[in-house]
C-alpha atoms as one frame of an Amber mdcrd trajectory, in Angstrom:
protein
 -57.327  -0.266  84.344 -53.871  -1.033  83.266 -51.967  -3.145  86.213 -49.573
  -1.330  88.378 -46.568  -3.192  88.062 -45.536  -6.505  86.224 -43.562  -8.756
  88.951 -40.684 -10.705  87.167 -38.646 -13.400  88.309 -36.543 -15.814  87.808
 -38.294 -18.953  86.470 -35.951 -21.228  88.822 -36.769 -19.329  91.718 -40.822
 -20.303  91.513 -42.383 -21.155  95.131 -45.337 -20.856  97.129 -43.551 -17.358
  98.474 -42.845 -15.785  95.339 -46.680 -15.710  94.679 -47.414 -14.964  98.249
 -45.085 -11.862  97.302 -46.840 -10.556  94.629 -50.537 -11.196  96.471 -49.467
  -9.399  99.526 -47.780  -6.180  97.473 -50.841  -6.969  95.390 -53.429  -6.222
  98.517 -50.958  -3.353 100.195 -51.317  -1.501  96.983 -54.824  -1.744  97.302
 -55.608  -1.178 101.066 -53.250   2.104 100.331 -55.523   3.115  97.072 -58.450
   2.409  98.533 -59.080   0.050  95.453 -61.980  -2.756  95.638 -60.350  -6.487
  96.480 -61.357  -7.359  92.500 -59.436  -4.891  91.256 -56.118  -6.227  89.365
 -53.248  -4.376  89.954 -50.380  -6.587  89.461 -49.245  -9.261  86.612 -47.822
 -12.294  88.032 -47.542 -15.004  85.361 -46.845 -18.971  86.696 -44.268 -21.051
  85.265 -44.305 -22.150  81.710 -42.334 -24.383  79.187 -41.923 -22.223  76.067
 -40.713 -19.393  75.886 -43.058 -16.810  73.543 -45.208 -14.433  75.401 -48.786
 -15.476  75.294 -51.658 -12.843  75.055 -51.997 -12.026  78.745 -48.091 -11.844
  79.508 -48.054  -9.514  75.992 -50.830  -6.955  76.897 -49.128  -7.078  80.556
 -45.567  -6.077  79.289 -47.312  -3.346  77.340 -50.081  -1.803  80.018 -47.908
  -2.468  83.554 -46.877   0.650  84.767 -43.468  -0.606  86.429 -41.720  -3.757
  87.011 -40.649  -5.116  90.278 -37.664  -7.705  89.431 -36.829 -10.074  92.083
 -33.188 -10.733  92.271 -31.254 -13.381  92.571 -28.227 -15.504  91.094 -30.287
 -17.499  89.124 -32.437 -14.123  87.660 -29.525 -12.923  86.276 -29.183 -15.693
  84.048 -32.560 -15.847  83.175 -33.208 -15.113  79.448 -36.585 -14.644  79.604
 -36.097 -11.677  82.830 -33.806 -10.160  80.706 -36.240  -9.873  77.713 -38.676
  -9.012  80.102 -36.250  -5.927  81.625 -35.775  -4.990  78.342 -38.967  -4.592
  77.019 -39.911  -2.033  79.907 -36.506  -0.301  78.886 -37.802   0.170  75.642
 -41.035   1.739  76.652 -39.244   4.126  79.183 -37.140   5.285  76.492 -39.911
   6.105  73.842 -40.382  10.041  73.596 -43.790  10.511  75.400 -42.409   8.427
  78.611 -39.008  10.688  78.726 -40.613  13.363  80.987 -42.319  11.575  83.580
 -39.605   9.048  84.023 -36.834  11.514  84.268 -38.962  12.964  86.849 -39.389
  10.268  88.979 -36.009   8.374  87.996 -35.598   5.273  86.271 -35.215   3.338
  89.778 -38.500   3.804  90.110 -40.368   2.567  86.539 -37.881  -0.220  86.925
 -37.481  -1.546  90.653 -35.077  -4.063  91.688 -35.920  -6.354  94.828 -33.731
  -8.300  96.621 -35.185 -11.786  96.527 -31.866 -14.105  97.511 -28.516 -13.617
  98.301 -25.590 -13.467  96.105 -21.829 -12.696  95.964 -19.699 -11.309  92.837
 -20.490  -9.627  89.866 -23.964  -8.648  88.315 -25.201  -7.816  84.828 -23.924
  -4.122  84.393 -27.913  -2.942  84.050 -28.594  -4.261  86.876 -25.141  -2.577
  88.979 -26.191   0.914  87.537 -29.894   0.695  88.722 -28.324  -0.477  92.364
 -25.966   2.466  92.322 -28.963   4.693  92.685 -29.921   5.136  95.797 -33.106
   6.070  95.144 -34.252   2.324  95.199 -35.347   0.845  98.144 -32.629  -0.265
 100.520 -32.894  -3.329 102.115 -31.615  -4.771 105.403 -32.410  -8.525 104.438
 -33.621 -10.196 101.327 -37.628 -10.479 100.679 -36.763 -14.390 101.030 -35.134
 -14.026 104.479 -37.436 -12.456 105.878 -40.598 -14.973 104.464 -38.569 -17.425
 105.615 -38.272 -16.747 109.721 -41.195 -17.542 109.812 -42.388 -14.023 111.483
 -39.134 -12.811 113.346 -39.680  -9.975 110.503 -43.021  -9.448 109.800 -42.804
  -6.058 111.150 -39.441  -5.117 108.745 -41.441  -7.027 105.870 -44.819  -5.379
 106.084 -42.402  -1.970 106.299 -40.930  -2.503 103.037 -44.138  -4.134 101.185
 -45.689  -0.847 102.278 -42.949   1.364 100.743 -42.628  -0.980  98.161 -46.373
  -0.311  97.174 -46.176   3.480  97.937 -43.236   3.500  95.435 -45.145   2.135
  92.876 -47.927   4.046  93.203 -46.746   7.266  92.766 -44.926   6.265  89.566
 -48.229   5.481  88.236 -49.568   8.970  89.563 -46.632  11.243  87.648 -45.251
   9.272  84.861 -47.019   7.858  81.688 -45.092   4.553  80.355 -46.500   4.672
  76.894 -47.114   1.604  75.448 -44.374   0.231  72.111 -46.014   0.527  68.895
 -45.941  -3.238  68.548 -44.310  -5.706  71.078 -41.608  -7.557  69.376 -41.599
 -11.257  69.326 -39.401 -12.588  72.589 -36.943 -14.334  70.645 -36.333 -11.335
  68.764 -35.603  -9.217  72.285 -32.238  -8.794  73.518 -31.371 -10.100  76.885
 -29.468  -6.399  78.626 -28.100  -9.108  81.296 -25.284 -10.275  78.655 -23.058
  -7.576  79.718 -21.592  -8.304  83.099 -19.543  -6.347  85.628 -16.921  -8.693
  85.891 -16.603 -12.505  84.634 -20.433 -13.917  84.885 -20.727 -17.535  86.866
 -23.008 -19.544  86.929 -26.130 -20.672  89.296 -26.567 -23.953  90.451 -29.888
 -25.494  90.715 -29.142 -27.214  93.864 -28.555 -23.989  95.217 -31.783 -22.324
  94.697 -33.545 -25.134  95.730 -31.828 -25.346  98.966 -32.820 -21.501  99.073
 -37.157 -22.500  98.932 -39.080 -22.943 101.960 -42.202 -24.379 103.338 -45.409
 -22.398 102.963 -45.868 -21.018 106.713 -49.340 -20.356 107.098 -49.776 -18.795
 110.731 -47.420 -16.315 109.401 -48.941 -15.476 106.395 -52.868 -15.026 108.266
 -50.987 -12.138 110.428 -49.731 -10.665 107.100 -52.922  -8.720 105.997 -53.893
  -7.617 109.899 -50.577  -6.261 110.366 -49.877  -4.535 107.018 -53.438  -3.081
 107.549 -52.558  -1.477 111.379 -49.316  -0.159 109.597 -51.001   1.547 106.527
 -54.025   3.492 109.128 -56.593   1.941 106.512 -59.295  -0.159 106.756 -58.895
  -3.587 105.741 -61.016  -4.516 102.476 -63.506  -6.382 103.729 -64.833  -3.584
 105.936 -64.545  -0.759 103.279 -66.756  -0.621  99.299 -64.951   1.180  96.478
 -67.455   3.907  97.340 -66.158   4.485 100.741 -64.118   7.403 100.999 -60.500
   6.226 102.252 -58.509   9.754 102.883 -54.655   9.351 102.612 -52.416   9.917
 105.178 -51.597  14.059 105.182 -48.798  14.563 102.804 -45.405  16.926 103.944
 -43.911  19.853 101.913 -40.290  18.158 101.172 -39.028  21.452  99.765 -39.172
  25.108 100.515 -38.557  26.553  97.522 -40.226  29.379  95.633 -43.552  27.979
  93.248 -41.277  28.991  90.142 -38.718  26.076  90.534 -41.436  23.374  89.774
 -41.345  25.344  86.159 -39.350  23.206  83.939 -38.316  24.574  80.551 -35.345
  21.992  79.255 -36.109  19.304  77.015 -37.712  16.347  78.276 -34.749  14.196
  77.423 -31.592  16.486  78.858 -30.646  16.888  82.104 -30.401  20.918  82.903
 -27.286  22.229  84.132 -26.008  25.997  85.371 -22.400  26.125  84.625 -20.873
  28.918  86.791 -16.945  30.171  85.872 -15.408  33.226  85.048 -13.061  31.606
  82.808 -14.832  31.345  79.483 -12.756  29.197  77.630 -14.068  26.525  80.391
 -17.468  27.868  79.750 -16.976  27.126  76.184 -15.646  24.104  76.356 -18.506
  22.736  78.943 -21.048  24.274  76.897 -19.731  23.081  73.551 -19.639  19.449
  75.131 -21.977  18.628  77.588 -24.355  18.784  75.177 -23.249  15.426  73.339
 -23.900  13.498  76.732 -27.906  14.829  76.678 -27.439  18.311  79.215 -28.758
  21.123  78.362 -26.378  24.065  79.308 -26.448  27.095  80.523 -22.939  29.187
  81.263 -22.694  31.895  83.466 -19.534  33.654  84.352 -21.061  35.480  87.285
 -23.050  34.271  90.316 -25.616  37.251  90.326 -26.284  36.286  86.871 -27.121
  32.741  87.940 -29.337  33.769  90.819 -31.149  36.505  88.719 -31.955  33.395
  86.104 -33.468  31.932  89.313 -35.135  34.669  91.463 -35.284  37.770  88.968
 -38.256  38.641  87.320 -38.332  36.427  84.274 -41.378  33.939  83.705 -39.696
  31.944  81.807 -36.720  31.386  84.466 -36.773  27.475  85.614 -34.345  26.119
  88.370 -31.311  23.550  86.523 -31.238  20.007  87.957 -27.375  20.379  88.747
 -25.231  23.623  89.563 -21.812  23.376  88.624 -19.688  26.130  90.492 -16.116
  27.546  90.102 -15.653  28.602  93.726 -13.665  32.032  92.720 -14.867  33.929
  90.684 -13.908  37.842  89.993 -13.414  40.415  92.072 -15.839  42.691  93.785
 -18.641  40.591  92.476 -20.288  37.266  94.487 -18.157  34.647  94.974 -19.399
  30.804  94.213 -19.270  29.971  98.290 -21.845  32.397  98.604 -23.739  31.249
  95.804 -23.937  27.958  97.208 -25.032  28.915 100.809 -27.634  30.757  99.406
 -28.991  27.814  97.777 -28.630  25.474 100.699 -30.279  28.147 102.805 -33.309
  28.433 100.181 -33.685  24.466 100.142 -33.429  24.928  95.877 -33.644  21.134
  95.286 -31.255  21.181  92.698 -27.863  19.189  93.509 -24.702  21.350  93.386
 -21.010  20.516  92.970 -18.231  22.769  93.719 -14.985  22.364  91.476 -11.222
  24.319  93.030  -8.099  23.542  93.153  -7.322  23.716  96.968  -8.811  21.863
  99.930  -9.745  24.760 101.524 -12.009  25.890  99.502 -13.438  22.136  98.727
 -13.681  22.204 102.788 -16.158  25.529 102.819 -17.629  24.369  99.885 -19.103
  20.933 101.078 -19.740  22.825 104.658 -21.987  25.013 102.699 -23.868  22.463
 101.501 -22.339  21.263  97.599 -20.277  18.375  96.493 -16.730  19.190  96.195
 -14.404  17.796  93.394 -10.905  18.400  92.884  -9.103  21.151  89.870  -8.550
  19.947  87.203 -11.370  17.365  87.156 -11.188  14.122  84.922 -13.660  14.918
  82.032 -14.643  11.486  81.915 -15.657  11.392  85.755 -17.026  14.731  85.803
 -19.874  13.581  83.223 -20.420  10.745  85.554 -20.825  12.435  88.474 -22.468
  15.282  86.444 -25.372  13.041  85.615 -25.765  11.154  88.445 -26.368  14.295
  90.730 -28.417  15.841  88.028 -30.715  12.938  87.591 -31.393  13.275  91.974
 -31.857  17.274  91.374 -34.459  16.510  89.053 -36.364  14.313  90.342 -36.121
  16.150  93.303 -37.093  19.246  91.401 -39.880  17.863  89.720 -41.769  15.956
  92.318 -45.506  17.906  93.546 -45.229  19.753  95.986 -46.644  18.081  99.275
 -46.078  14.840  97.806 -43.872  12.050  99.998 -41.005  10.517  98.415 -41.676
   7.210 100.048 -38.410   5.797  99.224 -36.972   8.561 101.761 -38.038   6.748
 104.338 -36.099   3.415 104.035 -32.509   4.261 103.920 -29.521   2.427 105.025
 -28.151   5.538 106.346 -29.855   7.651 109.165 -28.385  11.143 109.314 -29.107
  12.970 112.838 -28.590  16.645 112.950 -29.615  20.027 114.601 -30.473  23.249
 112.553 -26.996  24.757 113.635 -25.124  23.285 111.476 -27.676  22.331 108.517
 -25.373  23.517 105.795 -22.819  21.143 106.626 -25.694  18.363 106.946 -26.656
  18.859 104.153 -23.080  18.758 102.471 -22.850  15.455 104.180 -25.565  13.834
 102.968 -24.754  15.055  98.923 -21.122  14.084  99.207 -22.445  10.543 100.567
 -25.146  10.302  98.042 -22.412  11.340  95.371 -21.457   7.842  96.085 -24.743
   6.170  95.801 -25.676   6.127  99.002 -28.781   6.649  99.590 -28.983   8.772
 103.096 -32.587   9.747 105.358 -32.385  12.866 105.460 -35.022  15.383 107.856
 -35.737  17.992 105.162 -35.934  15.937 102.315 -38.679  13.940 103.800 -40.633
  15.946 105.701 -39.470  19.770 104.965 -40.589  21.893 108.089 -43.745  19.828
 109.290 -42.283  19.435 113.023 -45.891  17.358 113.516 -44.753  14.788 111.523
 -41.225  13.972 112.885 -41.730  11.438 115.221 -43.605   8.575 113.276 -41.131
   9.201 109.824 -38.211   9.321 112.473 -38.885   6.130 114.044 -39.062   4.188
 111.140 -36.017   5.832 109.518 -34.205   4.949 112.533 -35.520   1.421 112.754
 -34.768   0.529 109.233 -31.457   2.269 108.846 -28.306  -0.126 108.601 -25.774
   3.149 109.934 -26.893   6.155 112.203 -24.895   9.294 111.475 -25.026  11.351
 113.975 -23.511  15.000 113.254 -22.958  16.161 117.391 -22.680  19.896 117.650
 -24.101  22.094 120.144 -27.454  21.980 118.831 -27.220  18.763 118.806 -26.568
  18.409 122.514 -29.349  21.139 122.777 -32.129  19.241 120.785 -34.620  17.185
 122.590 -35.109  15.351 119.369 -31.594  14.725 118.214 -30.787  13.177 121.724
 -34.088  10.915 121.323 -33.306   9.846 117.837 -29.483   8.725 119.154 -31.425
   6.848 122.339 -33.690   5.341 120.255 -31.127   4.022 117.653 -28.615   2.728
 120.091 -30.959   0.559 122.042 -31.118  -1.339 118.957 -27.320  -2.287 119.130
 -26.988  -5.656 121.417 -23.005  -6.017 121.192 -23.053  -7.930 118.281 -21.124
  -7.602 115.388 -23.899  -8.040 113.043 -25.367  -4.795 115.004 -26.128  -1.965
 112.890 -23.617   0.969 112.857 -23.847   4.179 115.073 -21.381   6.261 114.051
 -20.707   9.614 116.120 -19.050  12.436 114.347 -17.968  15.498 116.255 -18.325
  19.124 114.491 -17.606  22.059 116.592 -16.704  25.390 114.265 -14.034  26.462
 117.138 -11.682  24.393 115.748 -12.065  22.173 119.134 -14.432  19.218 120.323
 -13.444  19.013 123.839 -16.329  20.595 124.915 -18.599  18.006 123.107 -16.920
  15.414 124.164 -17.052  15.926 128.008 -20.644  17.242 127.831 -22.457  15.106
 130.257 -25.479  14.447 127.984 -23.463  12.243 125.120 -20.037  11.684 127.622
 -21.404   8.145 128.195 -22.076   7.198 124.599 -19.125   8.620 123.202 -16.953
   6.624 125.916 -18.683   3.415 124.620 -17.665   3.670 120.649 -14.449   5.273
 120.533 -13.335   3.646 117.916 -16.349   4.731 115.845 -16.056   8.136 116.919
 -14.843  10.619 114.386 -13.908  14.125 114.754 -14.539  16.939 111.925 -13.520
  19.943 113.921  -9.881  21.725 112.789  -7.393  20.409 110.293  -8.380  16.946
 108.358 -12.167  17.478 107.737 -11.801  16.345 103.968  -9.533  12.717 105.473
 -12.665  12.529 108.397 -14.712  12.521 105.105 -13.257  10.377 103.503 -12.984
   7.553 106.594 -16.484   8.379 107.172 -17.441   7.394 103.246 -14.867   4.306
 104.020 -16.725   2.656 107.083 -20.556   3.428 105.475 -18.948   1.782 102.463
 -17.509  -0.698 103.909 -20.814  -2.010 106.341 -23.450  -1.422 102.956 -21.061
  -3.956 101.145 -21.461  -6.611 103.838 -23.471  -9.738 102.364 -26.830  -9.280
 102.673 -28.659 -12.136 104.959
């Protein structure tokens, strides 16, 4: 069996923890498989002087399902990570890999790992993949926490366990076809040449400062507690012919069977374009095409939504909606277009384009992104693709399946059914910015069983706790737990992780919220925080609520 993932690193970096890494994502992958302890399921090559790829490291670069880069100042100028980055770029971008990969997104055939700190600019490949936030946030590096000698263990074994679920499921829904021959290294260009801003340089000293002592009490605890986190049996007490049953999976969708059906081309991104102006539908549909979507113009919403619910087999849902919010009269209008998506769960992303901030205001309360009229071409196809690439692979997951990187996000976003619409709007308009956001329905869809252990580890591993406080909010047993729960984790410090309270109340006014005895105490203790949505100045509240999660994800890492 071909390994799982191919672990590269920067040769400068080497230590007794970078192998202790790759062993213990090496046995979680395992434990969580159900695999025998002989099986090989990682490729984790030591140091050597030259720099062509010997047998082993060649048949790895061409079998491993994904690579796990560990980053770090000194990985970034590492010629032989970059070769080995590329190579897996190459095989991702061969025909026969396009659908699969797509599906899953790229973050996930390629996934970056924080090893060390840094500050300043990174190689541009490496800032795009980041931007994603479909890759695993974390709250320290992989180094800081080896390092403290178990003050993390619990936060480490967390996000060996995701990291290992991640990987996993790329190799269960994507094939990464192997290149018709591997190119010698020297002939391999490095894609960490281009930088986002002027490159500098690592010092030696530096990383070397950055190595620790091999801590050996906390590395025996390791296996025992990764095992009582996973619920399976440790290998020693279980044969490959024992019967290991994963955990129950959750429904992360509702949406009709028919949107799993995917009719674009593997290698396009498929887009509704909705506007009753058909010059725009003629110009969208005459260019979108040269950036890779595949485009479909309607210039009525009924249209749209009989492509999606009518009676054709060969109807598939897009990955992106793209909505003029009026449309002509007497027939439905794009606002309603959108709520009826949001209130179907269809997984595909939706942005909302007008020229007023009214109707951008309704618009991201029912759910979409909302962007400005006229939109910048240029930034439109940027934002176009991004959200498209998240509808996809949203679209195209199973059904029942866990997105696993759902459940380590660095924001937490608390909300009651009231008001899920505007949740959801939210959580696109922060992911618009490549945010990545934990989110109730993505993760777990209706399944009301599972909400408590998913919720507790969102909660304990999120960096910022949005909570959206509405009536239902203050009504919900389970909303008022979640905020308990995260706020005991604040300790007055600043290096506390962020609760940030925002008040919604469709009236117009939140004084009713405010002096409700059941949050009165909380809200008195972060005004500052505190932001109100209700009345005039919801798209400014936006935008200083995108400003302070911006500013607290772009804090140094420890």
């Amino acid at each position: 069996m071909p390994p799982h993932f191919f672990l590269s690193y920067a040769r400068a970096d080497s230590s007794p923890l970078v192998k202790k890494f790759f062993e213990d994502l090496c046995d979680t992958i395992r434990i969580t498989a159900g695999l025998p302890r002989s099986e090989i399921v990682g490729f984790y090559e030591e140091i050597r002087s030259r720099p062509a790829w010997d047998a082993r490291s060649s048949d790895a670069l061409q079998t491993s399902r994904a690579l796990v880069s560990l980053l770090s100042p000194a990985y970034f100028h590492d010629e032989q990570a970059g070769r080995e980055w590329q190579i897996f770029e190459m095989r991702k971008s061969q025909p026969a890999a396009l659908e699969g990969t797509l599906a899953l997104g790229l973050a996930e055939v390629i996934t970056p790992v924080s090893w060390m700190p840094w500050h300043g600019p990174v190689p541009r490949v490496i800032s795009e993949m980041l931007a994603n936030p479909d890759h695993i946030y974390q709250q320290r590096t992989v180094l800081t926490m080896l390092k403290a000698s178990g003050q993390f263990l619990g936060e480490y074994a967390h996000f060996v366990k995701t990291l290992a679920n991640q990987i996993l499921e790329m190799a269960a829904n994507a094939t990464l076809p192997r290149l018709d021959s591997l190119p010698p290294a020297h002939e391999v260009s490095n894609p960490f040449h281009l930088w986002e801003g002027p490159a500098t340089e690592t010092s030696n000293e530096d990383d070397k400062r950055n190595r620790c002592r091999f801590d050996d009490n906390f590395i025996k605890t390791l296996a025992e507690h990764i095992n009582l986190t996973s619920g399976r049996v440790p290998p020693e007490q279980a044969s490959s012919s024992v019967d290991v049953t994963p955990a129950r999976a959750f429904n992360e969708y509702n949406e009709p069977d028919i949107l799993a059906v995917d009719n674009a081309p593997p290698d396009k991104l498929r887009v509704f374009i909705i506007d009753d102006d058909e010059q725009v539908n003629k110009l969208l549909a005459g260019s979108l095409p040269l950036a890779d979507f595949d485009v479909e113009a309607f210039t009525e919403a009924e249209k749209a939504s009989d492509k999606l619910y009518g009676d054709d087999r060969s109807r598939s849902a897009p990955d992106l909606f793209v909505v003029d919010l009026h449309l002509k009269g007497g027939k439905m209008q794009g606002l309603e277009l959108i709520k009826k998506l949001t209130d179907q769960m269809v997984p595909s992303s939706i942005i909302a384009i007008s020229g007023t901030e009214g109707d951008l205001e309704q618009a991201i309360k029912a759910g979409a992104v909302g962007i400005g009229k006229p939109p910048n071409y240029f930034k439109l196809v940027e934002k176009m693709r991004k959200l498209a690439t998240f509808g996809r692979k949203r679209r195209l997951r199973k059904r029942g399946s866990v997105d696993s990187s759902r459940h380590y996000r660095p924001v937490f976003l608390s909300f009651s059914n009231d008001h899920r619409r505007l949740a959801t709007g939210l959580k696109s308009q922060i992911e618009s910015e490549a945010i990545g956001v934990w989110y109730s329905w993505d993760v777990m869809g209706r399944d009301e069983e599972a909400w408590q252990p998913h919720v507790i580890s969102g909660i304990d591993h999120a960096n910022i706790f949005l909570a959206l406080i509405t009536q239902g909010f203050l009504q919900s047993n389970n909303c008022l737990a979640e905020l308990e729960r995260f706020r005991r984790r604040r300790t007055g410090k600043p290096s506390d992780p962020l609760l940030l309270p925002v008040l919604y109340s469709s009236s117009g006014s939140s004084d009713a919220l405010r002096n409700d005895e059941r949050i009165k105490s909380i809200l008195d203790g972060y005004k500052d925080d505190c932001l109100d949505l209700s009345g005039n100045g919801f798209l400014n509240g936006l935008q200083v609520i995108e400003g302070r999660i911006q500013k607290r994800i772009q804090q140094p890492r420890a």
